[in-house]
C-alpha beads as a LAMMPS data file, in Angstrom:
LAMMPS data file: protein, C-alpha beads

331 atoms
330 bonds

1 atom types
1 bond types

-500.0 500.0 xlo xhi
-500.0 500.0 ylo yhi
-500.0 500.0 zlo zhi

Masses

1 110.0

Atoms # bond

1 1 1 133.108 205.186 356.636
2 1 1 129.998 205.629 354.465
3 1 1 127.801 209.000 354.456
4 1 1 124.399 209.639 353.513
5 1 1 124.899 213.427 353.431
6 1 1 125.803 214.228 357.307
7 1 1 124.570 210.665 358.173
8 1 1 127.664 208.168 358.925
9 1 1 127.632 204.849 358.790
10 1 1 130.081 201.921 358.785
11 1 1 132.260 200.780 356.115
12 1 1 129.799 199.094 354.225
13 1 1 126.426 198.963 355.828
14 1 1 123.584 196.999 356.045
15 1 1 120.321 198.428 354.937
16 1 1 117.041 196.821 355.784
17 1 1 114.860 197.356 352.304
18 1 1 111.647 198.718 352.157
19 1 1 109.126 195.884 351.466
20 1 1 105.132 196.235 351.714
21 1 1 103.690 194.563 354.776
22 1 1 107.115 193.704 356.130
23 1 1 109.064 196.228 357.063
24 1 1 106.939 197.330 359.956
25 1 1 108.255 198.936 363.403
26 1 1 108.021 195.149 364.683
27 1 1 110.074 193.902 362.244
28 1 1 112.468 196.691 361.618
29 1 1 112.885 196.619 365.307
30 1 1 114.201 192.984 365.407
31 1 1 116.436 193.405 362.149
32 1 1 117.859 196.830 363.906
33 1 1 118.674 194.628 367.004
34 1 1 120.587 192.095 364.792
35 1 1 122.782 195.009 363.182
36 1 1 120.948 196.588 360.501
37 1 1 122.466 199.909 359.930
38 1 1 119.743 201.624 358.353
39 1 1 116.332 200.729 358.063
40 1 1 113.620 202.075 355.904
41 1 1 109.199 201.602 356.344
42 1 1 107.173 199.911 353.402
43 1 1 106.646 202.317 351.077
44 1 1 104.362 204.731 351.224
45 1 1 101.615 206.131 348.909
46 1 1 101.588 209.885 348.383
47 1 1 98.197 210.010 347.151
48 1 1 97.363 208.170 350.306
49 1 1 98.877 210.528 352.682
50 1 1 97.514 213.185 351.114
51 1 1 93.765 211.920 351.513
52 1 1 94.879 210.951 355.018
53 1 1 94.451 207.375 354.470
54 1 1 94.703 205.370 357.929
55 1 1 96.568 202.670 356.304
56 1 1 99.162 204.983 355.045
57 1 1 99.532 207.314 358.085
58 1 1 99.873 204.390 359.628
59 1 1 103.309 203.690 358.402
60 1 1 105.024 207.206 359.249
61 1 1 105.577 205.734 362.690
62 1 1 108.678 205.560 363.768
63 1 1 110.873 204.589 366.854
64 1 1 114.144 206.438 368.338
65 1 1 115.815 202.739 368.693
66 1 1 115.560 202.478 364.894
67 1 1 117.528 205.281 363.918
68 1 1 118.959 206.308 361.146
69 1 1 115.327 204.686 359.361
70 1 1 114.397 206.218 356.184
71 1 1 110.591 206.661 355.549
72 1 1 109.799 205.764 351.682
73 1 1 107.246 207.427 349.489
74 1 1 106.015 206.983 345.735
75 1 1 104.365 208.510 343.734
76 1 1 104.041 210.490 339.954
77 1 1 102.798 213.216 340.711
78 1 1 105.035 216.456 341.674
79 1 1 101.749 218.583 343.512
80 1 1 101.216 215.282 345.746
81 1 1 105.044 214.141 345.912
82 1 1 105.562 217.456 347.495
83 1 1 102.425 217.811 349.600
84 1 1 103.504 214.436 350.812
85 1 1 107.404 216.091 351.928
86 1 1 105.564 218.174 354.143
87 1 1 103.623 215.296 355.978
88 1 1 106.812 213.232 356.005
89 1 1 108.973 215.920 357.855
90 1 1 106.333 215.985 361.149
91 1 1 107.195 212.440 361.669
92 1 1 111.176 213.218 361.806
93 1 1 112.946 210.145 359.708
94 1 1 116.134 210.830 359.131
95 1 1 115.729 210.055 355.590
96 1 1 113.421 210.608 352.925
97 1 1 113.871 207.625 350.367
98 1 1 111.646 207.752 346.805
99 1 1 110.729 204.538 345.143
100 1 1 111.169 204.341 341.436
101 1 1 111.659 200.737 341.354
102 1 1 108.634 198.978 342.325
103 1 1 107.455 196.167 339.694
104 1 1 103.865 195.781 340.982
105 1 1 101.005 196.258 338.473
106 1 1 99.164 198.619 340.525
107 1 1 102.086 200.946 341.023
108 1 1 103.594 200.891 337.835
109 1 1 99.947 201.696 336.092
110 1 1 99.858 204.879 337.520
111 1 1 103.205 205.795 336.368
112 1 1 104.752 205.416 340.098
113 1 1 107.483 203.233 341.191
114 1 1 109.281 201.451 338.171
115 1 1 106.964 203.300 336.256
116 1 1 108.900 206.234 336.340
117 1 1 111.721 203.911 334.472
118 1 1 109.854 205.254 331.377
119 1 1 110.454 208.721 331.777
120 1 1 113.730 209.869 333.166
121 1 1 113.403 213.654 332.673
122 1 1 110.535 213.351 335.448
123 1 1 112.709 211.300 337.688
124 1 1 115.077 213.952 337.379
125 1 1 112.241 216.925 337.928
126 1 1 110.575 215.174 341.064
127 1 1 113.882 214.373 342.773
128 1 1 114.980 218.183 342.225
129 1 1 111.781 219.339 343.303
130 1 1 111.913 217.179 346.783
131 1 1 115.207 217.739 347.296
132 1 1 114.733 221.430 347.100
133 1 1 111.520 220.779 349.673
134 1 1 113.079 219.520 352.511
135 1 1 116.429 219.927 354.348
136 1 1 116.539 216.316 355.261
137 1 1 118.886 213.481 352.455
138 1 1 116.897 212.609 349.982
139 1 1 117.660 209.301 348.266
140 1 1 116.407 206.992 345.692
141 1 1 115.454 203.188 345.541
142 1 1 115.096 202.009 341.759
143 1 1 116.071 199.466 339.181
144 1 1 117.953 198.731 336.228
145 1 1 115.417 200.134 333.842
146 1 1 112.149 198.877 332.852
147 1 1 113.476 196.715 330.179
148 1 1 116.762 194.930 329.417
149 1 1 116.658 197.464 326.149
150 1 1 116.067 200.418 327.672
151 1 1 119.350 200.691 330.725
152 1 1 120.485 203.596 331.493
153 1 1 121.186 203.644 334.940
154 1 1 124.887 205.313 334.755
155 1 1 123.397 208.340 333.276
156 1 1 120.424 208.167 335.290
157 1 1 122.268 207.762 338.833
158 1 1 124.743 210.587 337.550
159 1 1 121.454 212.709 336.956
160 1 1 119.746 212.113 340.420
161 1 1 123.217 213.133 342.396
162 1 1 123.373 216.080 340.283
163 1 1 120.167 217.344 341.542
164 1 1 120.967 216.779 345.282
165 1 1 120.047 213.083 345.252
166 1 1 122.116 211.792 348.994
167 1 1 122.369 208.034 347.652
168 1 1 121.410 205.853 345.591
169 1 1 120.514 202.024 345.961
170 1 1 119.729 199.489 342.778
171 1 1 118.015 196.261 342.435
172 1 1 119.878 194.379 339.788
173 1 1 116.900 193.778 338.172
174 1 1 114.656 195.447 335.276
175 1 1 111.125 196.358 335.532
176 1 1 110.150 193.384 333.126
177 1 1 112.426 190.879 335.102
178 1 1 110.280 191.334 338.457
179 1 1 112.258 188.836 341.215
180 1 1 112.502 186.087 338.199
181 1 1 115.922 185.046 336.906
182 1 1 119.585 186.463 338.613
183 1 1 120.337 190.080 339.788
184 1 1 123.330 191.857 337.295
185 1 1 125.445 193.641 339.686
186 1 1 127.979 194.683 337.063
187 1 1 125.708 197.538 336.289
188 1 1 125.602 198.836 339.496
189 1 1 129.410 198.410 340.104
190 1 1 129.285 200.840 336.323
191 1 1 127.615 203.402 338.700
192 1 1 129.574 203.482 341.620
193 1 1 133.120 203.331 338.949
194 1 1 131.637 206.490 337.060
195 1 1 134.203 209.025 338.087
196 1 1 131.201 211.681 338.201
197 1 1 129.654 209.490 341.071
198 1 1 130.939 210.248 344.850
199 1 1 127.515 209.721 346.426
200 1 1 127.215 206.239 348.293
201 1 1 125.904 203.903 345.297
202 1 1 123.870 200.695 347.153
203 1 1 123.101 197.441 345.576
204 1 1 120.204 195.485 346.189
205 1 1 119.293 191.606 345.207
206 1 1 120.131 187.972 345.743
207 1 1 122.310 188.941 348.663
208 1 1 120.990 185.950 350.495
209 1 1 124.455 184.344 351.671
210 1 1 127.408 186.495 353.767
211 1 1 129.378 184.791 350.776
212 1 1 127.334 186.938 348.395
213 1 1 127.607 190.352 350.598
214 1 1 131.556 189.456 350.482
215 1 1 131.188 189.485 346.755
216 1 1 128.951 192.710 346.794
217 1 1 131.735 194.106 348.268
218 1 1 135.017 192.781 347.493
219 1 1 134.427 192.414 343.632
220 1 1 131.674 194.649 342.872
221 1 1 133.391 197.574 344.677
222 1 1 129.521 198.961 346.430
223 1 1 128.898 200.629 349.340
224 1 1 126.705 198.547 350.725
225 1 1 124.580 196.288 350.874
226 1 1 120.245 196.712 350.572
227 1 1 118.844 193.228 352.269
228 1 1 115.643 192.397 351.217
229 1 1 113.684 189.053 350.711
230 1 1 116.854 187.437 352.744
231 1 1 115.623 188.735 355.932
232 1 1 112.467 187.918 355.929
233 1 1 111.631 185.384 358.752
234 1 1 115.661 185.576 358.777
235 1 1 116.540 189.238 360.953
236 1 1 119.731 187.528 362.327
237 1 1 120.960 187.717 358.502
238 1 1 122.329 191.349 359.009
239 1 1 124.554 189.521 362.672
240 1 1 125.846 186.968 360.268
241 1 1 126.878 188.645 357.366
242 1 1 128.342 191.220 359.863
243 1 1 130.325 188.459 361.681
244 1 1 131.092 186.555 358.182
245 1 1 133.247 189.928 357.832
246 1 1 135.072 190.008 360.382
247 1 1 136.123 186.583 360.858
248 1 1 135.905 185.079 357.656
249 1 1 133.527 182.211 359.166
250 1 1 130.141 181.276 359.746
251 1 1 128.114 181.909 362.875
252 1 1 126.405 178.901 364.763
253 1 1 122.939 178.021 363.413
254 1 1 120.110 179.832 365.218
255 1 1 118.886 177.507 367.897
256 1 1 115.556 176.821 367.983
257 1 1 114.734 178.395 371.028
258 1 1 116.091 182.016 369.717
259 1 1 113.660 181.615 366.806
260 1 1 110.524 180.933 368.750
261 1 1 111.315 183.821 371.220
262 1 1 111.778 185.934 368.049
263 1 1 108.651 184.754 366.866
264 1 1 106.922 185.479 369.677
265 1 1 108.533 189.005 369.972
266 1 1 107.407 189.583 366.419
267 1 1 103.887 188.524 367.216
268 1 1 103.364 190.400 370.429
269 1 1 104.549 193.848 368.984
270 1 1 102.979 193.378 365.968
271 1 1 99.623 193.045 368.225
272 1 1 100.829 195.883 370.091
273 1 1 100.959 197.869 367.012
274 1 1 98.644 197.056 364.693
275 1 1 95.794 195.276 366.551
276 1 1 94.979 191.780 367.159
277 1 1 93.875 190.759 363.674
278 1 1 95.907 192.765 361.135
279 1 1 98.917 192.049 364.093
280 1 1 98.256 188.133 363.574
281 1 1 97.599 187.942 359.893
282 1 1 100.273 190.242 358.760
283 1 1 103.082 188.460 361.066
284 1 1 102.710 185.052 358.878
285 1 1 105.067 185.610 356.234
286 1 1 107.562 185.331 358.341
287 1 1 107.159 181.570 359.672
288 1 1 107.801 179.373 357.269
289 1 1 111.758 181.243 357.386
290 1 1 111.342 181.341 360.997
291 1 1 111.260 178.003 361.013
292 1 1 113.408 176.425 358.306
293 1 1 114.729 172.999 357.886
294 1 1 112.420 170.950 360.584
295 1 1 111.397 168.043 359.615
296 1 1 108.053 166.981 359.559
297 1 1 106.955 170.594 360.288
298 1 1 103.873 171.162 357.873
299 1 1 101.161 170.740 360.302
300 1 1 102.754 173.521 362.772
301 1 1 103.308 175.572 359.962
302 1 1 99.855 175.813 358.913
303 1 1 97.971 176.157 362.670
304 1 1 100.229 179.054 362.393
305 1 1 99.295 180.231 359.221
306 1 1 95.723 179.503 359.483
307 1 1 95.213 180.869 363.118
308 1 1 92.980 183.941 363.640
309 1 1 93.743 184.531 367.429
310 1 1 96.995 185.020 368.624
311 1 1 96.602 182.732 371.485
312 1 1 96.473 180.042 369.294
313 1 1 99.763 181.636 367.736
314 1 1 101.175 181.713 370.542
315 1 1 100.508 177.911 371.873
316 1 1 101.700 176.366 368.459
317 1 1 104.951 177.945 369.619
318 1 1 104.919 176.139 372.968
319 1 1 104.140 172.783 370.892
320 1 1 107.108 173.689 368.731
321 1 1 109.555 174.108 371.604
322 1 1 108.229 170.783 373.183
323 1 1 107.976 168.306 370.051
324 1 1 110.845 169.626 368.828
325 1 1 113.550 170.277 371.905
326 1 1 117.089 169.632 371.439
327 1 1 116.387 170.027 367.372
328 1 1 119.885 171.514 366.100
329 1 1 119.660 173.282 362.645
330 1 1 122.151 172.770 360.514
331 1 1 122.102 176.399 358.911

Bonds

1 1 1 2
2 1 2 3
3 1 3 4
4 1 4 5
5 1 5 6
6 1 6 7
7 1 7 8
8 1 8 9
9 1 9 10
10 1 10 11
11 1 11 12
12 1 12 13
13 1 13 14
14 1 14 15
15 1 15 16
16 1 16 17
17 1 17 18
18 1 18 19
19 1 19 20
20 1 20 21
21 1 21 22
22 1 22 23
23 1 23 24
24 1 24 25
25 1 25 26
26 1 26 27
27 1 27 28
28 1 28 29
29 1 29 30
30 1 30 31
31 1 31 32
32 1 32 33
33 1 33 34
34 1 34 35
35 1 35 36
36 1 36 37
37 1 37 38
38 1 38 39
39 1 39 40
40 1 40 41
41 1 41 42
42 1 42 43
43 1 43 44
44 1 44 45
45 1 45 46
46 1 46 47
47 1 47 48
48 1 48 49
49 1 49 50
50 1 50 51
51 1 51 52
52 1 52 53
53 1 53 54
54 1 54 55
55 1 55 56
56 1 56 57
57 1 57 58
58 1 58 59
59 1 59 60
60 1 60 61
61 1 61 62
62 1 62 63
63 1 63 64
64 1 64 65
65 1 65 66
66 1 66 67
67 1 67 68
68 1 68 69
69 1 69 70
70 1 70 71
71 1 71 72
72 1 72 73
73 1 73 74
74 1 74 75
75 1 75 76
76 1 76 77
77 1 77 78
78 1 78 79
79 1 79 80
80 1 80 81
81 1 81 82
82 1 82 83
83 1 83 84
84 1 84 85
85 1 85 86
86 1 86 87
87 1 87 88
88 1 88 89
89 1 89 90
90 1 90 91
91 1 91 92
92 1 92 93
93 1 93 94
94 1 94 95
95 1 95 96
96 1 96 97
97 1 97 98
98 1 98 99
99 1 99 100
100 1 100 101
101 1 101 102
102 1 102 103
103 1 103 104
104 1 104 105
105 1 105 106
106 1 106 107
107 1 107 108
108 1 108 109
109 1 109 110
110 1 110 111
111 1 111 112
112 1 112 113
113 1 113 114
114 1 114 115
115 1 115 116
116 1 116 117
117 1 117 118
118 1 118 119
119 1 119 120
120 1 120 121
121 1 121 122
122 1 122 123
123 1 123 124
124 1 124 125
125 1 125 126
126 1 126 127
127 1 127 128
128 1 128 129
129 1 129 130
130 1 130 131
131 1 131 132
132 1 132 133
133 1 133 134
134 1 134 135
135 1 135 136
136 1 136 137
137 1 137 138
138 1 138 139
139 1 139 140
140 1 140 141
141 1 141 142
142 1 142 143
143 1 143 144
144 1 144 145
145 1 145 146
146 1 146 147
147 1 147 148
148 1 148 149
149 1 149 150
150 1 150 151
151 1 151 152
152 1 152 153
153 1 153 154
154 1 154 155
155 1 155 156
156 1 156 157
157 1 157 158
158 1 158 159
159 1 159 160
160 1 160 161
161 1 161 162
162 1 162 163
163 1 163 164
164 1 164 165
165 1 165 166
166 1 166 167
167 1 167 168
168 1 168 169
169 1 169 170
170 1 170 171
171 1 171 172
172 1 172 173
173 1 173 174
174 1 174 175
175 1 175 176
176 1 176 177
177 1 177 178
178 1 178 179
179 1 179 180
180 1 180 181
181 1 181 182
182 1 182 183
183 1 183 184
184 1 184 185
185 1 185 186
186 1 186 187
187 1 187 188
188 1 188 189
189 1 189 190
190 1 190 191
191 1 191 192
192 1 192 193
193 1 193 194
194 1 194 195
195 1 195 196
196 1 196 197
197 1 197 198
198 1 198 199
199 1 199 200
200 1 200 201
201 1 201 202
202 1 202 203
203 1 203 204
204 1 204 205
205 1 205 206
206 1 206 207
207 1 207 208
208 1 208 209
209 1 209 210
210 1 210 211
211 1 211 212
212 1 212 213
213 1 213 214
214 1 214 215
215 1 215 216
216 1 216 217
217 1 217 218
218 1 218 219
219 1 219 220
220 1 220 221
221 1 221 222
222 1 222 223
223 1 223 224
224 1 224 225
225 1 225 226
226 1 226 227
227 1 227 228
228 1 228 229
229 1 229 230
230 1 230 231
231 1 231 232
232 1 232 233
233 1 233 234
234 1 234 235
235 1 235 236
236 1 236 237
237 1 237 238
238 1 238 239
239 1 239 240
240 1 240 241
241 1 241 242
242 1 242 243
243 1 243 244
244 1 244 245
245 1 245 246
246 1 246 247
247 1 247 248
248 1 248 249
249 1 249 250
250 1 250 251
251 1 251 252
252 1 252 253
253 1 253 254
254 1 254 255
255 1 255 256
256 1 256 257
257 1 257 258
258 1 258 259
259 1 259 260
260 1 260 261
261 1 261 262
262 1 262 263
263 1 263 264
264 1 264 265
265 1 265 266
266 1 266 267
267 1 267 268
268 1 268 269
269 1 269 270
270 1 270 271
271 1 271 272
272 1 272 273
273 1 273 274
274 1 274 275
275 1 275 276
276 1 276 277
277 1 277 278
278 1 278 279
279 1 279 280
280 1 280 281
281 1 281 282
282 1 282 283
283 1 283 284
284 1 284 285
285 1 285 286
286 1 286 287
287 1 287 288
288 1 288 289
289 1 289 290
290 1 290 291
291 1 291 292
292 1 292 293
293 1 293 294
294 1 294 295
295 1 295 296
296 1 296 297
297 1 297 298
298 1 298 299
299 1 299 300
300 1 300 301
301 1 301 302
302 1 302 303
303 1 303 304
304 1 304 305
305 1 305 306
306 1 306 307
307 1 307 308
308 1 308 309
309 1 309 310
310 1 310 311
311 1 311 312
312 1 312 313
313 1 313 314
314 1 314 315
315 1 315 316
316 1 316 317
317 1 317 318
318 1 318 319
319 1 319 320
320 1 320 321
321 1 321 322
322 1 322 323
323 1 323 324
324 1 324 325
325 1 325 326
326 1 326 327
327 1 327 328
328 1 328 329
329 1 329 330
330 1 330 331
């Protein structure tokens, strides 16, 4: 059994990551259905819940059928950071989760996310200071360090717990790697063999195969396992890593009817959600993994894509399931 403070979860869980304009309640729903242990929200400004930005509000909603979900925040700033625990708590996640690991320009510039890479000693101060807010776990989503010069994740992990820090997951990336070239795990398996470390220690990239979670596991010696780009368009990745586990062998391809009434599922409470156009443009990301390995399916793919009104959405998926019946996918 894993904990996240009072939290328990299997031996080695399943996390759904925290990625911007994909982890939504639609999604999160679908990957929770599939066995996601824990899921967390896209991250979430603090500067933008402070100014009561809709877009940001927004993404404090949360569902009973998703719990344990962890809401993330970023941020730089302690005043805001803090301001922001207090929003946070009316919404009830069971987790609070800071990002200091994001790569993008826009976060980074203003010191946020894998910004923070730069200066540890403020890492360690906000962390204290939020943990010290709220009664609820507080853990932490970051990287490597910003540079392949400049890791120091052992000592920085070991500082987080020992300021009340409930877990910890890595990307085996840098901030100046972005998602190019190979997550290091060996790192990460440095944290979680410190013999100061006995809070859960998470690893996160390029677990895109059950074969790689094994490994993750088995070799690496984590507690689990953070899926991110993997399940995109791909929810059923948390039922087949789950069942690779257990019985050592693959689960039957997806059928193509399962995907298009995912699809559709994804759409619809997306809509339900989030509106009609934001529900429809926002839900495209996911198709092209939806929908994997056709043949000849570039022209579908792009009414999809390129469709403003869901009832267009909608009847390119009844074209799919009649051009292509009796398709079998081979993975």
């Amino acid at each position: 059994m894993v904990k996240i403070d009072n939290i328990e979860l299997p031996d080695f869980p399943l996390l759904l990551a925290p990625m911007e304009d994909v982890s939504d309640p639609p999604f999160r729903a679908l990957c929770k259905e599939q066995g996601a242990d824990v899921v967390y929200t896209e991250f979430v400004s603090s500067e933008g819940l402070i100014r009561n930005a809709a877009k940001s509000v927004m993404k404090l909603d949360i569902y009973e059928k998703e719990r344990p979900v962890g809401i993330q925040i970023f941020g730089a700033n302690l005043g805001s950071m803090l301001q922001t625990i207090d929003i946070v708590e009316k919404s009830n996640p069971d987790i609070i989760d800071i990002n200091f690991g994001c790569p993008v320009k826009k976060v980074v510039s203003k010191g946020a996310g894998a910004g923070i890479l730069k200066d540890i000693c403020l890492m360690e101060k906000l962390t204290a200071e939020m943990v010290k807010r709220t009664n609820l776990p507080i853990t932490v989503k970051t990287r490597l360090g910003w540079d392949h010069d400049s890791i120091k994740i052992v000592e920085v992990a070991e500082r987080l717990q020992d300021v009340g820090c409930k877990a910890i997951a890595i990307h085996g990336r840098t901030r100046a790697q972005m998602y190019k070239g190979h997550a290091d795990w060996k790192p990460i398996a440095a944290v979680k063999n410190n013999p100061r470390m006995h809070i859960p220690v998470f690893g996160n990239g390029d677990v895109d195969t059950p074969e790689r979670a094994v490994e993750m596991r088995d070799s690496y010696g984590l507690d689990g396992a953070m899926i991110g780009r993997a399940s995109i368009g791909n929810p059923w990745f948390f039922k087949q890593v789950k069942h690779y586990f257990k019985t050592g062998k693959h689960l039957p391809p997806i059928s193509l009817e399962e995907r298009v009434e995912a699809a559709r599922r994804h759409l619809q409470m997306s809509i339900d959600w989030k509106g009609e156009k934001l529900g429809v443009f926002e839900t495209r990301r996911h198709y092209t993994n939806y929908f994997k390995g056709i043949p000849h399916f570039k022209d579908y793919r792009m009414k999809m894509v390129t469709s403003d009104h869901s009832e267009d959405v909608f009847a390119t998926f009844d074209e799919v399931l009649e051009r292509f019946a009796g398709y079998e996918f081979t993975s």
